[in-house]
ZALOPA-406209 format. One record per residue: x, y, z of N, C-alpha, C in turn. Coordinates in steps of 0.02 Angstrom, whole numbers, plus 50000, padded with zeros to 5 digits. Example, Ala and Ser with C-alpha at 12.3 -4.5 7.8 and 13.67 -1.06 7.14 Angstrom:
% residues 2
506604971650390506154977550390506604983550390;506424988850354506844994750357506455000250394;
This chain:
% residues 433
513335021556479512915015856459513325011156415;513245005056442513695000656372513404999756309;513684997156273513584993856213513464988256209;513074986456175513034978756151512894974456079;513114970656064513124971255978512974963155971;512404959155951512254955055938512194952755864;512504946955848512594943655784512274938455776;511754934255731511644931455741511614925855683;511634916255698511604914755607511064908355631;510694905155579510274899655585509694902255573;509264897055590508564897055589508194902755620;507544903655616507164910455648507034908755715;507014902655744507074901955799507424905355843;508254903255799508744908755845508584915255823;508404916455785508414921955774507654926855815;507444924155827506754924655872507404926655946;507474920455970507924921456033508594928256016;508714928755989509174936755975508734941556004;508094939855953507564948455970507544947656038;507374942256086507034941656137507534945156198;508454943256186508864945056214508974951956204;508754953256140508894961856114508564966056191;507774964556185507274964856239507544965556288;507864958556316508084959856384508524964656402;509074967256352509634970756360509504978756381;508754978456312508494987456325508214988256391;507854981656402507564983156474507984985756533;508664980756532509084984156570509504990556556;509314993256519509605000756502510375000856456;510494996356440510894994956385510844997456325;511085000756275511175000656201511374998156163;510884993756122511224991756068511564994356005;512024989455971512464993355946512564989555852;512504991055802512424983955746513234980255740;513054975555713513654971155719513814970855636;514424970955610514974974155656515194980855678;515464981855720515444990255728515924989355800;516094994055832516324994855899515744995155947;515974990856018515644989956067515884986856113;515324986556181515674986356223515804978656264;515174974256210515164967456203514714967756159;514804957456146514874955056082514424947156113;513834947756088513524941356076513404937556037;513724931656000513704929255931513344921455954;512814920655932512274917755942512204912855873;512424904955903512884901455840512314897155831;512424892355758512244887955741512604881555731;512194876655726512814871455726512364864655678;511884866655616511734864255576512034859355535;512624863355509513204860855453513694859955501;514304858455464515184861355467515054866455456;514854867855391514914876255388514724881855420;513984880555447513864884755511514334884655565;514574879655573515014878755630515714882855626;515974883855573516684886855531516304893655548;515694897055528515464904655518515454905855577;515204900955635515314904055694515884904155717;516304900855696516994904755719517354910355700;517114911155624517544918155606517074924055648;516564922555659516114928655674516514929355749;516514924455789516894926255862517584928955852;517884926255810518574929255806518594937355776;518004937555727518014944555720517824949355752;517174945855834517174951455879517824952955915;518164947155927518634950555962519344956355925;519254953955857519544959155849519414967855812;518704968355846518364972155812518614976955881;518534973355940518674977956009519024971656057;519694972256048519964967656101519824967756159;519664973956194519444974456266518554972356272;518174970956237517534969756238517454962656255;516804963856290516714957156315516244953056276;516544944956251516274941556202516054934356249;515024935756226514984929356246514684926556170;514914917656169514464913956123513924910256156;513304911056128512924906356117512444903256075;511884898056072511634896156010512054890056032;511754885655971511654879655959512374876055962;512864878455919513754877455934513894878055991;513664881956048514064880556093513694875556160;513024876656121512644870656173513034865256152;513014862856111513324854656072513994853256093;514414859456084515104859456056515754864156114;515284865156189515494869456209516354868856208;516544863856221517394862956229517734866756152;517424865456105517784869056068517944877156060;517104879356053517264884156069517524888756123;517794885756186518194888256248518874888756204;518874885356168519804883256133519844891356098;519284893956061519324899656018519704904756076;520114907456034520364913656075520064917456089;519994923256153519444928456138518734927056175;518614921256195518154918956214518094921956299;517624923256324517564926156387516904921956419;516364921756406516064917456416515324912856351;515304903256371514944901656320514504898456369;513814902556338513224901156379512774894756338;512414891356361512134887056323511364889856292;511144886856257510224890456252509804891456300;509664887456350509374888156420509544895956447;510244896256452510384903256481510324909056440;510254907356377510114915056359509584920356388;509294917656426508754921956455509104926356517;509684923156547509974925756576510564930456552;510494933956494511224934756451511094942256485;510684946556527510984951156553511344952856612;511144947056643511634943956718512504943056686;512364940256642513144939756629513664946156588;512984950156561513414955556543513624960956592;513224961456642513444964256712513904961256747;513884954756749514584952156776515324953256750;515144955656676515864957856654516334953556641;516954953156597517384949256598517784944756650;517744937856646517794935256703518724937356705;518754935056776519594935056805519984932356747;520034927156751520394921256719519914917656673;520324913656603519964908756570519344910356562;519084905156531518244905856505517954902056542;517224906356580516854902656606516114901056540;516204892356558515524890256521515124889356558;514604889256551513664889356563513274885956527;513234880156539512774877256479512524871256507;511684872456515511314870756557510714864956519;510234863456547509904857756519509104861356520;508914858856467508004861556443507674856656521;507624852256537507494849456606507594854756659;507764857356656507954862456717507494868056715;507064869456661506624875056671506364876456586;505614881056602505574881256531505844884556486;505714883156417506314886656368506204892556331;505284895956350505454899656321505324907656376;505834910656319505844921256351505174923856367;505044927756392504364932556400504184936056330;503634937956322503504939756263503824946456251;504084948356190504344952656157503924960456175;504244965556185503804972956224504034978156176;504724974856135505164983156114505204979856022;504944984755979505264984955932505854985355912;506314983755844506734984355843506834986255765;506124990355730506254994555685505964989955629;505844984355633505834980155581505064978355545;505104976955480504204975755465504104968155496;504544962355502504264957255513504394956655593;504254951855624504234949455685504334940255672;504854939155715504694932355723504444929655811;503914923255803503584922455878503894914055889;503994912355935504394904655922503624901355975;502984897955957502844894555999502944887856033;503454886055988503834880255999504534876556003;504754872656065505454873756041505474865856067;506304864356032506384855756044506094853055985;506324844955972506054840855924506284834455969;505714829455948505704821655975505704817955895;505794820855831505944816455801506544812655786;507014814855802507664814555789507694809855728;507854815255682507994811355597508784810255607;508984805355560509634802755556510104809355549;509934813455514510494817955505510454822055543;510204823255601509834831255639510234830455693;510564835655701511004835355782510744839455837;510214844655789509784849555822509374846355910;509184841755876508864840355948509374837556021;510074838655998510374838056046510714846056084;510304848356040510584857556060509974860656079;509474857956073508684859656097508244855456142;508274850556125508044845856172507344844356161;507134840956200506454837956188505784843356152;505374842556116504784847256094504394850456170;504484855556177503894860256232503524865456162;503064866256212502464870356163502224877156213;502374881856184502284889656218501394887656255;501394887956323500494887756329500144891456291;499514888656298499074891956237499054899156224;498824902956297498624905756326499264912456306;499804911556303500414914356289500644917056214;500254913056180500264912956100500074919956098;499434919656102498914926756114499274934056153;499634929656192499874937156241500634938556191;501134933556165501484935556121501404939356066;500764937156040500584943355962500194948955985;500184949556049499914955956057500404958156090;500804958856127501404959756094501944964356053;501774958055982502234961355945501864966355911;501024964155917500904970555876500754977255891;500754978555978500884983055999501604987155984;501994982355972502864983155954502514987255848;502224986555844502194990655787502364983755723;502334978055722502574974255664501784971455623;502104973455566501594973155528501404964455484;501864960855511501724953055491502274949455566;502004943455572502294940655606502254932355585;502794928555595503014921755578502934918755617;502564911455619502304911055698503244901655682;503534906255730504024898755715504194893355757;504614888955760504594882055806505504878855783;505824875155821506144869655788505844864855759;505144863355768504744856155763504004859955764;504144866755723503314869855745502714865355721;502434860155682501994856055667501824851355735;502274849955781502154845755836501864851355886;501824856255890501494862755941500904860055961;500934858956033500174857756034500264850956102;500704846356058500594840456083500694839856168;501024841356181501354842256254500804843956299;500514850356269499894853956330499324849756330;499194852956397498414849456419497944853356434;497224855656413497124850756348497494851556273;497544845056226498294846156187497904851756147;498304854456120498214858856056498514856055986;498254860655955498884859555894499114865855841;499404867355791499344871655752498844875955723;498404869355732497704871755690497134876555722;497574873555778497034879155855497384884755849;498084886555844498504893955870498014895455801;498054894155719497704898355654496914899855666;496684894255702495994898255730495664903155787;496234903655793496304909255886496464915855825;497074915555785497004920655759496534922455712;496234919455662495764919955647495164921055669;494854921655720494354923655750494664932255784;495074932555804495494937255852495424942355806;495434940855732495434945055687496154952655691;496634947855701497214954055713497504957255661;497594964555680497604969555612498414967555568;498474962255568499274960855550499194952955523;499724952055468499584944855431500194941555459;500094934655439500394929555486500594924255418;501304922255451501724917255381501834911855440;501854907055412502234900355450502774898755423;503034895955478503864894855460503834886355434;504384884355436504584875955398504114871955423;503604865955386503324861155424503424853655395;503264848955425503374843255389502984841755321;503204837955270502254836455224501864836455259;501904830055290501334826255348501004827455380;501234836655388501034840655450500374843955423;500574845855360499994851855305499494847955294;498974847555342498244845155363497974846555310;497254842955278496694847855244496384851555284;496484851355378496064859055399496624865955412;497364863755387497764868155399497574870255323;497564868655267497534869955224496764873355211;496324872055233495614875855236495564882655268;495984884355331496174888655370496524894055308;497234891555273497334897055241497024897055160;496464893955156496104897255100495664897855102;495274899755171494664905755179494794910955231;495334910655275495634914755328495874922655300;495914925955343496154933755302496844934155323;496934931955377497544933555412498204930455418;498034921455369498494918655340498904918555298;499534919655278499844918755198499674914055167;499704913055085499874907955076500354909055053;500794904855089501504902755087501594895455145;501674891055124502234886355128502924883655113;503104882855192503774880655171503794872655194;503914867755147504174861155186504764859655160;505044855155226505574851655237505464843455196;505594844055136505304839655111506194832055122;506714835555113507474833255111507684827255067;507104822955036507434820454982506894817054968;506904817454883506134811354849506124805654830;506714803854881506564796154861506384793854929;505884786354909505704783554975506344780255005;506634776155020507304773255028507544778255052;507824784955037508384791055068507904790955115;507214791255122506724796955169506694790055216;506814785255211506574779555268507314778555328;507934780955260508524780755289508574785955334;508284792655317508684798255375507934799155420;507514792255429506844791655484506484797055475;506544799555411505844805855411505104801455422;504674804255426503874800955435503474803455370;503624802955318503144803755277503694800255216;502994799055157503424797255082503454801455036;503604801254960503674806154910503084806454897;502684802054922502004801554897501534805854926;501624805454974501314809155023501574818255017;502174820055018502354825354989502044828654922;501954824254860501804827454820500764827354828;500614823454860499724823954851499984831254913;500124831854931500094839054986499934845654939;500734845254910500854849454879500204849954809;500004845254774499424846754744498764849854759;498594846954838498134848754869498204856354879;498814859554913498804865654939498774869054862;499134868854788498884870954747498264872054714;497894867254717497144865454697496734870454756;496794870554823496484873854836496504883054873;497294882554879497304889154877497804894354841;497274900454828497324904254762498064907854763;498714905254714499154910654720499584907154784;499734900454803500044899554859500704897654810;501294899454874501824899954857502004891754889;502604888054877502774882054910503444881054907;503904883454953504654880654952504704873555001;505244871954966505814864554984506244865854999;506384862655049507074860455090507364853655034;507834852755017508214847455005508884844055025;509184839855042509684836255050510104835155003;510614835754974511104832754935511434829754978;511664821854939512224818354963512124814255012;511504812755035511584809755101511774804155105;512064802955146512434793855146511814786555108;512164785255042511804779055006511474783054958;511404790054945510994791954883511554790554825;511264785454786511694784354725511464789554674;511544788854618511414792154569510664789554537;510274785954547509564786154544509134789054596;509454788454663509014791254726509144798254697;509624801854698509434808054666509244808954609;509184805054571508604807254501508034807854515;507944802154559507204802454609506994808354630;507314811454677507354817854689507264823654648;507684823554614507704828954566507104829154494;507134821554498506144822454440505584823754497;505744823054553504944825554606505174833254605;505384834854617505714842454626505614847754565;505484844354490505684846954440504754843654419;504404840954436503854840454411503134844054452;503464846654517502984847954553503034857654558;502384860054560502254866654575502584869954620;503154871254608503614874354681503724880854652;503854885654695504054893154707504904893154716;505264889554760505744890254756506124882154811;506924881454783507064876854825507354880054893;507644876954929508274878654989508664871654992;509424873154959509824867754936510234867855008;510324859955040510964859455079511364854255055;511834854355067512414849255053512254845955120;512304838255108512314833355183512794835855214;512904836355271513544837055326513664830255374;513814827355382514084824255449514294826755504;513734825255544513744828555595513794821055664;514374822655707514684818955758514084816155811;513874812655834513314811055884512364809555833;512374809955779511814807455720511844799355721;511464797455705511314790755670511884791755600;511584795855561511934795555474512754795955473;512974799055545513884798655537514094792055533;513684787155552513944779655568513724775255514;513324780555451513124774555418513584773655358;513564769755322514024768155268513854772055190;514124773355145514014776455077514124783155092;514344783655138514444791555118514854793855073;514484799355032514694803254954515164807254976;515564806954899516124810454897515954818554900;516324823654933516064829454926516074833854863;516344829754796516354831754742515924831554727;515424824854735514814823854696514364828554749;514284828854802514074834954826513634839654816;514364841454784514474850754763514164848954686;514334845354658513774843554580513254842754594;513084839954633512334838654641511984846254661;512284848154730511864853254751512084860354698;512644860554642512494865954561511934863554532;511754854454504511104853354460510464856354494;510464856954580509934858554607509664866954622;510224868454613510354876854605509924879854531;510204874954489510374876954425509384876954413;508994871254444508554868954450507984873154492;508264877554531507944882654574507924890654534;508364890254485508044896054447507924896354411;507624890754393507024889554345506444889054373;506214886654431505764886454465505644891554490;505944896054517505774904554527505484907754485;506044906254416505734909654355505064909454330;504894901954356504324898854317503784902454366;503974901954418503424904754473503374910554478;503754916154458503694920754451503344923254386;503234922954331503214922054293502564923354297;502064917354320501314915654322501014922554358;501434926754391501234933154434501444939654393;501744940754340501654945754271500874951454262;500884957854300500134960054285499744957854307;499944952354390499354952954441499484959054487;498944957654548499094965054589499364959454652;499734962254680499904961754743500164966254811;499994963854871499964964854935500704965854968;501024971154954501764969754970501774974855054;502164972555111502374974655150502994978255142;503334985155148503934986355128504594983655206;504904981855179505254978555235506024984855248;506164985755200506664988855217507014995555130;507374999755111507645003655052508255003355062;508264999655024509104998354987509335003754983;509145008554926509495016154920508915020854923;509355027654939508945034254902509215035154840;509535034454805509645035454720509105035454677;509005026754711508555020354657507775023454665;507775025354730507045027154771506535022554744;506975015354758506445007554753506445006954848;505865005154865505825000654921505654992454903;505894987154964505934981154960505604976855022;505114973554982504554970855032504504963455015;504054959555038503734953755020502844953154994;502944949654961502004948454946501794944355018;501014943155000500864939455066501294932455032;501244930054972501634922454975502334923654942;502464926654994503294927855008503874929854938;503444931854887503784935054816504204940754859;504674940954829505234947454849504944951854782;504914957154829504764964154768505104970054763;505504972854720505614978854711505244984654689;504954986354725504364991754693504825002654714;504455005254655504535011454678503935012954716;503795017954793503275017754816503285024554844;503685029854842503715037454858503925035454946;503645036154980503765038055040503425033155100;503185026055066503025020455100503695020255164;503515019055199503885018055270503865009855276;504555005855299504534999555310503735000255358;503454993055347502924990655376502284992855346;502214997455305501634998055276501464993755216;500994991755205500594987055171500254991955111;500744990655055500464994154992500214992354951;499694991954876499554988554832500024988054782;500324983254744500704983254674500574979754618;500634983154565500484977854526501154974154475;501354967554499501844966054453502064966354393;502694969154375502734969654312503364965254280;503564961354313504464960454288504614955854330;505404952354320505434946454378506304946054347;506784945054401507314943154391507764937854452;508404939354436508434932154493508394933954547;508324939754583508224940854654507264940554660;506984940154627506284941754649505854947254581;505344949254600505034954654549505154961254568;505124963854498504844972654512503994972754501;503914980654524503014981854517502954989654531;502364990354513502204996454518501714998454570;501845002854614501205005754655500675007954643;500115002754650499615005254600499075013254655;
């Protein structure tokens, strides 16, 4: 039986598409194998977000091949949809499939190392739909991720994504339902319902749907397993998305938005659809009305024309509003964007200063948010045990607090009570009550 050893970096999307390929591989009687390790191939399943994603997916290919020179290495993911010529240049390379074909990634591992050179594959979302069959096999884990959506039609100035995904499709309705049953036959005890553009879900089908329909399917469905959403726009966080998770059982509260910068001017420049204004009445609203919700940010440093007031801008919306935690990027320039062509682009010194003040700025905001949860009880899933020494297991709350709790013999995926006691920079400790 071969081996097969999948790596994967980016968003849960891809990372959704890993599990889905995992799937296909067991189906065909394959073993998987963890990465890194020896095997008998090597799927490194790239991103192409940053430069820097783009740099990680190369050391990661260069390190399958020299983990097993004779193993067969395919790339795919988002780098090699975009970027396929380069990565053919990487040594080691055997074949680079585009996203479309990953569904096919067990056809090609039966085909085996080609003769000669690298054959590429990299196909167009027009050609068929984009997403896998629903998920059948566990893979040990407490969470699950479900992608009902894939593609984006906004194309913001800085996003290269939608040239590695392609237009927004929306999983049929009908499929949503057959995916979480599913995973929760697969044994997962929460599932993430995710998207490239998951707030636009909906629009495409006929009759349209939207987000607010998949939270009321589950909510009525009443499924024995809780449900987190992945990144959405402000604009997106409705007052009936927001009503949904503060009388629903089966919702987190947890939000994440992609908020990327608080000034109006940056946000008109990289064509987002919403203002700071509109961001922060959100974010008040989802505080005001539901109990204990968590709220992370996406932010931007540096983007071409943020002077040193556009980020003050930023950084007093960021520093005045109820947040749980940030997610800092440094701007990248990325080749084929609107923003590579525009003018002001920051030095990468100021950058790297900016995105330390915003760091520096995120653990305080943890702290602070953590903090307010001191000697409440909470709902932790155990996800995975670091050690037997410590005999701590490590879970999430429903609004996504990282917990270190001692819990005797909790098994990832069970849903225990705790009550917080402590908080440091990775998250809290607690006790099993």
């Amino acid at each position: 039986m071969k081996t097969v050893s999948i790596t994967t970096l980016g968003c849960k999307s891809n990372q959704y598409d890993s599990s889905a390929m995992e799937d296909a591989l067991r189906s065909g009687g394959l073993r998987l194998a963890q990465f890194p390790g020896p095997s008998d191939a090597y799927i490194i399943n790239t991103c192409t977000v940053t430069a820097q994603t783009d740099a990680q997916s190369r050391r990661l290919i260069r390190r399958a091949r020299k983990l097993n020179p004779d193993a067969l290495v395919i790339v795919t993911g988002c780098y090699a949809q975009v970027s396929p010529d380069a990565v053919k240049r990487i040594e080691g390379v055997d074949y680079v499939i585009g996203n479309p074909e990953k569904k096919a990634v067990l056809d090609f591992i039966m085909m085996g190392r080609p003769g000669s050179g690298v054959k590429a594959v990299i196909g167009d979302y027009r050609d068929g739909p984009p997403f896998t069959p629903a998920l059948r096999s566990s893979s040990g884990r407490a969470r699950a991720n479900l992608k009902i959506q894939e593609g984006c039609d906004r194309a913001c100035a800085y996003c290269i994504i939608p040239m590695a995904r392609g237009a927004s499709k929306s999983l049929p309705f009908q499929d949503v339902g057959r995916g979480i049953d599913a995973l929760i036959e697969a044994g997962y005890a929460e599932i993430v319902l995710t998207g490239i553009h998951l707030g636009s879900y909906g629009a495409d089908l006929s009759p349209v749907k939207t987000l607010v329909s998949v939270l009321r399917l589950i909510e009525e469905r009443d499924y024995p397993c809780r449900f987190r959403l992945s990144s959405l726009d402000p604009d997106e966080v409705t007052d009936e998305l927001i009503a949904i998770m503060k009388t629903g059982r089966r919702i987190c509260n947890h939000v994440h938005l992609a908020l990327q910068s608080g000034d109006h001017g940056i946000l008109k420049k990289m064509k987002r659809h919403y203002t700071a204004k509109t961001f922060a009445e959100r974010v008040e609203k989802i505080c005001l009305e539901v109990e204990g919700a968590a709220i992370g940010v996406d932010v931007i440093a540096g983007f071409p024309g943020e002077g040193e007031r556009e980020f003050e801008n930023t950084y007093a919306l960021l520093k005045d509003m109820p947040l749980a935690y940030l997610h800092i990027f440094p701007y990248s320039k990325r080749q084929g964007t609107a923003a590579a062509s525009y003018g002001g682009q920051i030095s990468p010194k100021i950058i790297r200063d900016r995105c330390d003040r915003l760091r520096e700025l995120d653990a305080g905001v943890r702290a602070a948010f953590y903090n307010k949860f001191i000697g409440e009880k909470a709902d932790v899933i155990v996800e995975f045990v670091p050690g037997k020494k410590t005999g701590l297991k490590k879970g999430r709350a429903r609004n996504y607090i990282p917990v270190a709790v001692s819990a005797g013999d909790a098994a990832p995926g069970r849903e225990i009570p705790v009550r917080l006691t402590g908080f440091g920079a990775t998250g809290m400790a607690g006790e099993a009550i």
